[in-house]
N, C-alpha and C positions, 0 to 999 in steps of 0.2 A: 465619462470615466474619470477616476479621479488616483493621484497615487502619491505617496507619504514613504518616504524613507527617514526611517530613527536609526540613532544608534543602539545595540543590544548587547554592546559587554566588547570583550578579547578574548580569544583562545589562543594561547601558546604567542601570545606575542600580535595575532590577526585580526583585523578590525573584522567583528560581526555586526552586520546589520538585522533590522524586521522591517519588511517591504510590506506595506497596504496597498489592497487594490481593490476599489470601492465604484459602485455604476449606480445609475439612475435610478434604481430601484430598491435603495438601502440595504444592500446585500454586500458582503465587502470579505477577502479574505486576508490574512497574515501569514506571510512565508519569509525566514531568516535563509541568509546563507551556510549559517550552519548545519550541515545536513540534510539541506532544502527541506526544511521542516515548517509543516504547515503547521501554525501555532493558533490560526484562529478560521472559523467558514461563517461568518454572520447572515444568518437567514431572518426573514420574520415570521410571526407562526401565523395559523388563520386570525388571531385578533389581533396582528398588526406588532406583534411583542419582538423583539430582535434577540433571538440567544446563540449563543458559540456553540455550534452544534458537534466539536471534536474535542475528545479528551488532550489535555496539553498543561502545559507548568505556563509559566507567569514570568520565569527569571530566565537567563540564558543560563546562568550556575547550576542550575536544578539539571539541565538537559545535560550541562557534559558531565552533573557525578551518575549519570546513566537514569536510563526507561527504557520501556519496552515498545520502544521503535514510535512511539507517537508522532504521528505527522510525517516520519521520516522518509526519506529515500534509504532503498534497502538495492544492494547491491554489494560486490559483482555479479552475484546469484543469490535473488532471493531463494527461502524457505531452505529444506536440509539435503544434504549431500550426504549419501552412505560414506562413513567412514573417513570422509573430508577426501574420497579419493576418484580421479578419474583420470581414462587416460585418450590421449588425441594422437595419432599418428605413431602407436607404437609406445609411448612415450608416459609412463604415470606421474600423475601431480598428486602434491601432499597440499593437504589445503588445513587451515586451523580447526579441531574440533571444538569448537567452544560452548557449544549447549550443554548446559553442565546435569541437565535431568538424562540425556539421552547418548551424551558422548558423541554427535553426529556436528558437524560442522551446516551452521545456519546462520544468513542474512549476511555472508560476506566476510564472515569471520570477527576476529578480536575487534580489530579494527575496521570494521567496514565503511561504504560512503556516506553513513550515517556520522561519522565520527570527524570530516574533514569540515573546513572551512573552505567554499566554491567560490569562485569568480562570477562576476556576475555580469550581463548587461539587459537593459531594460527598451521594451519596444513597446513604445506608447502608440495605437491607433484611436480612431473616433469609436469603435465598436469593442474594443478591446485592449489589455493591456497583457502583455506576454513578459516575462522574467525567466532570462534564459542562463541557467547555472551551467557552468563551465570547471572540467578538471581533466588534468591527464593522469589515470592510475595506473604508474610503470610498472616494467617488467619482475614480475616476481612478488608485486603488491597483494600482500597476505596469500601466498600460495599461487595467485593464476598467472599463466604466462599471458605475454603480451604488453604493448606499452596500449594502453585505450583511452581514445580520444573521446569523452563523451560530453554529449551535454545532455540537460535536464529542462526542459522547458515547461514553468505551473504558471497558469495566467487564469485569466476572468473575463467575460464578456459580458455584452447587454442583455445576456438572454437566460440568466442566471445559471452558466454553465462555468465548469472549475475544468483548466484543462492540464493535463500530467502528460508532456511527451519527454519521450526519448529516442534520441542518435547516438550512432557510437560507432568507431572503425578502429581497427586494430591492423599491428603491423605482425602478427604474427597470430598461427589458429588456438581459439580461447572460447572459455563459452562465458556465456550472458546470459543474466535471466534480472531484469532490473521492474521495479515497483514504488509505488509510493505505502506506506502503511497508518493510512490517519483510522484512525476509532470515531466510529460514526454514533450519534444518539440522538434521532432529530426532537426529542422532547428536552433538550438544552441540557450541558453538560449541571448535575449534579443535581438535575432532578428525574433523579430516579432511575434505573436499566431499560435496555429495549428489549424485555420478556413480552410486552405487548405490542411492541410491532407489526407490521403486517410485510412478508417479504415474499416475493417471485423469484425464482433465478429461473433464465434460458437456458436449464440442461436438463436432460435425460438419464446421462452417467457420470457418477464419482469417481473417486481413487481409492480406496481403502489402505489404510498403511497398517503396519507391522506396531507392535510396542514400543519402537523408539523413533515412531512417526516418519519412519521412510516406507512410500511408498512399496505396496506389494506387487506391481507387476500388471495386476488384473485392474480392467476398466469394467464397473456393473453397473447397474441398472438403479435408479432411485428411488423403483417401483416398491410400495409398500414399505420403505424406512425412512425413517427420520430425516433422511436428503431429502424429498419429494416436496421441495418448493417449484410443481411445474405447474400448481396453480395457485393463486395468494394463500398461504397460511401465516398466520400464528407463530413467530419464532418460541415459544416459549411451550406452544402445543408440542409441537416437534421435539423441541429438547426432553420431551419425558419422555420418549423410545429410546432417548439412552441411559445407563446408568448414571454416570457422570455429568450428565447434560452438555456432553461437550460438543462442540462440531469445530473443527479445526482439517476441513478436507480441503481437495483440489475438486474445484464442478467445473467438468470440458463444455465448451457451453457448443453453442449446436448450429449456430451460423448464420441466424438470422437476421438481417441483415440490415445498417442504418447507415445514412451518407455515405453509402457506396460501399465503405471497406470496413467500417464499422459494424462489431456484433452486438446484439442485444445481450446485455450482461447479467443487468440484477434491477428489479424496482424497489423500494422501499419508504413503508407511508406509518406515522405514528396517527394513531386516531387523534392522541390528546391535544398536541399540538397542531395536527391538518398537516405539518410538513410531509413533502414527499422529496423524493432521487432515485433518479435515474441511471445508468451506469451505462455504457458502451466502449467499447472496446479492441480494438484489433489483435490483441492475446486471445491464444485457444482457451485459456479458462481463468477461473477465478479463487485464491484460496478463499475460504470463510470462516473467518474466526469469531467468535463468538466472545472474547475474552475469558474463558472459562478461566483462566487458570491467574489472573492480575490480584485475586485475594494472594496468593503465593508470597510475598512480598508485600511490603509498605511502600505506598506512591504516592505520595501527599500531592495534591495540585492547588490551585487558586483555593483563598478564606479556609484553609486547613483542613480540606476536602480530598476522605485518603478514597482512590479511587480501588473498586471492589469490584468483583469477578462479574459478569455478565452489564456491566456498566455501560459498553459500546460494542459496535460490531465492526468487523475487518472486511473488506473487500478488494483482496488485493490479485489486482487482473495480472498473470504474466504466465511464464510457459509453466511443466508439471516440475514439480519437485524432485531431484534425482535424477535428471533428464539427461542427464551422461551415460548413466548405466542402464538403461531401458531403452534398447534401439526402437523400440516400437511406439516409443512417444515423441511428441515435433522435435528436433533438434534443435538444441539450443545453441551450437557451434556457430560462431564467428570467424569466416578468413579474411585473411588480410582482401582489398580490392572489393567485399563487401560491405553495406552500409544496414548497422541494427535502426530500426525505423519502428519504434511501438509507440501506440497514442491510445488514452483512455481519457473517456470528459463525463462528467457528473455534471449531472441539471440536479438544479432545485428549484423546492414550486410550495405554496400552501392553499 
């Protein structure tokens, strides 16, 4: 294992760095502490070719005049919040609505821990290198109570696995729902979208939301629609049962089971390139974004590369969406004297 720290700019005054963490098998990723943003996954493909298989910018300036969470850590609670509102013990919290198509508070608000600069310390082994980001988000940070102690651990091993955990304890009751959110395209970023991927997911049942993509309550089945990755398809077969070719759901994924505590998540193989990933996970499910919606906006990335709608796919493991207001999905509550413990690792292979 091998590791490289650069300098990547300042924010507000804070030295950012981009951390390399590269193994015996030419495989290597890049995560800044800005954001703990994964900025690069270098794989090789079956002829041996190395491409950065995640959409990302090139400058650290690009990332704070804003994207759409590339690479990032998305917290306090990923995805959307009815209303920006819930309440714990009696007690309602107002949280930012900042989705400006839907009015619903999503990924942590104005500001979320996409937007800070983390502390960092680095744990170098023989088989692996771990980079473990570190912040406290006090009491009243964009809406949630609680002072939270978290950290963010994205490392690399010999075994071409990327691993995204999270801790976190709080001194007062709060909810959490924390993720990484990189855009996946194992045919190298800017060649071409993954319409022709081939993708699995381990579930049975979806979520169905409402028009302002909060969650409706009901959990069904993925039998005969467009969700119905429960045996390899086609992502692009799939997307014409919708009109909009969108898929931006939550999949419960269904429990089976890897290194003990781990679920089987989602596979994913590009013919063109041979690359494949793996996903496992200790979250009940997975959103899956499709990027339907990144033509919305200009996103210029690396050699003036504007990146366009179905360009990458999201796989972002963590609990359901709206999870405050549906007693009947995990709870996402935090009390003080408990310890938030979520791990999710991607393998890649060609």
């Amino acid at each position: 294992m091998k590791l490289q720290v650069n300098d990547f700019g300042k924010i507000d005054g804070e030295d950012v760095v981009l951390i390399t963490l590269s193994n015996q098998n030419d495989m290597s990723i890049s995560v800044t502490n800005y954001g703990c943003i994964v900025t690069a996954i270098n794989v090789k493909d079956k002829y041996h070719k190395i491409d950065n298989v995640v959409l990302h910018y090139d400058t650290l300036e690009k990332y704070h005049l804003g994207h759409p969470f590339f690479g990032a850590v998305v917290g306090r609670f990923a995805n959307r919040i009815k209303n920006g509102e819930f309440i714990i013990n009696g007690i309602k919290y107002k949280l930012d609505t900042n989705e400006i198509d839907t009015l619903q508070h999503i990924h942590g608000g104005i500001k979320g821990f996409d937007k800070y600069v983390w502390g960092y310390v680095i744990e170098e082994q023989e088989q692996s290198i771990m980079v473990h980001f570190h912040r406290i988000s006090v009491n009243g940070e964009s809406g949630y109570p609680g002072n939270l102690d978290v950290v963010h651990t994205i490392g690399l091993d010999e075994d071409n696995q990327v691993h995204f955990y999270f801790r976190a304890t709080t001194d007062q009751p709060t909810i959490l729902n924390l993720t990484n959110h990189s855009y996946y395209n194992l045919s190298g970023v800017g060649k071409g979208d993954i319409l022709s991927h081939n993708l699995k997911i381990y579930s049975d049942f979806y979520l169905p939301v409402d028009n302002q993509s909060i969650p409706t309550g009901e959990i069904l089945s993925v039998d005969k629609t467009g969700f119905d990755f429960r045996k390899i398809k086609v992502i692009g077969d799939n997307m014409q049962k919708f009109a909009d070719k969108s898929i931006d759901n939550t999949f419960i994924l269904r429990g089976e089971l890897e290194y003990s505590r781990f679920k089987k998540g989602i596979e994913l193989h590009d013919p063109k390139s041979g690359r494949w990933m793996t996903m496992i996970t200790t979250q009940p499910g997975v959103q899956v974004y499709n990027a339907s919606k990144l033509s919305n906006k200009i996103w210029i990335g690396p050699n003036n590369l504007r990146y366009e709608s179905f360009m990458g796919i999201c796989f972002e493991a963590q609990h359901f969406p709206d999870s405050p207001n549906h007693a009947h999905f995990p709870s996402t509550q935090l009390n003080p004297g408990e310890v938030y413990d979520e791990r999710t690792i991607h393998k890649f292979g060609n």
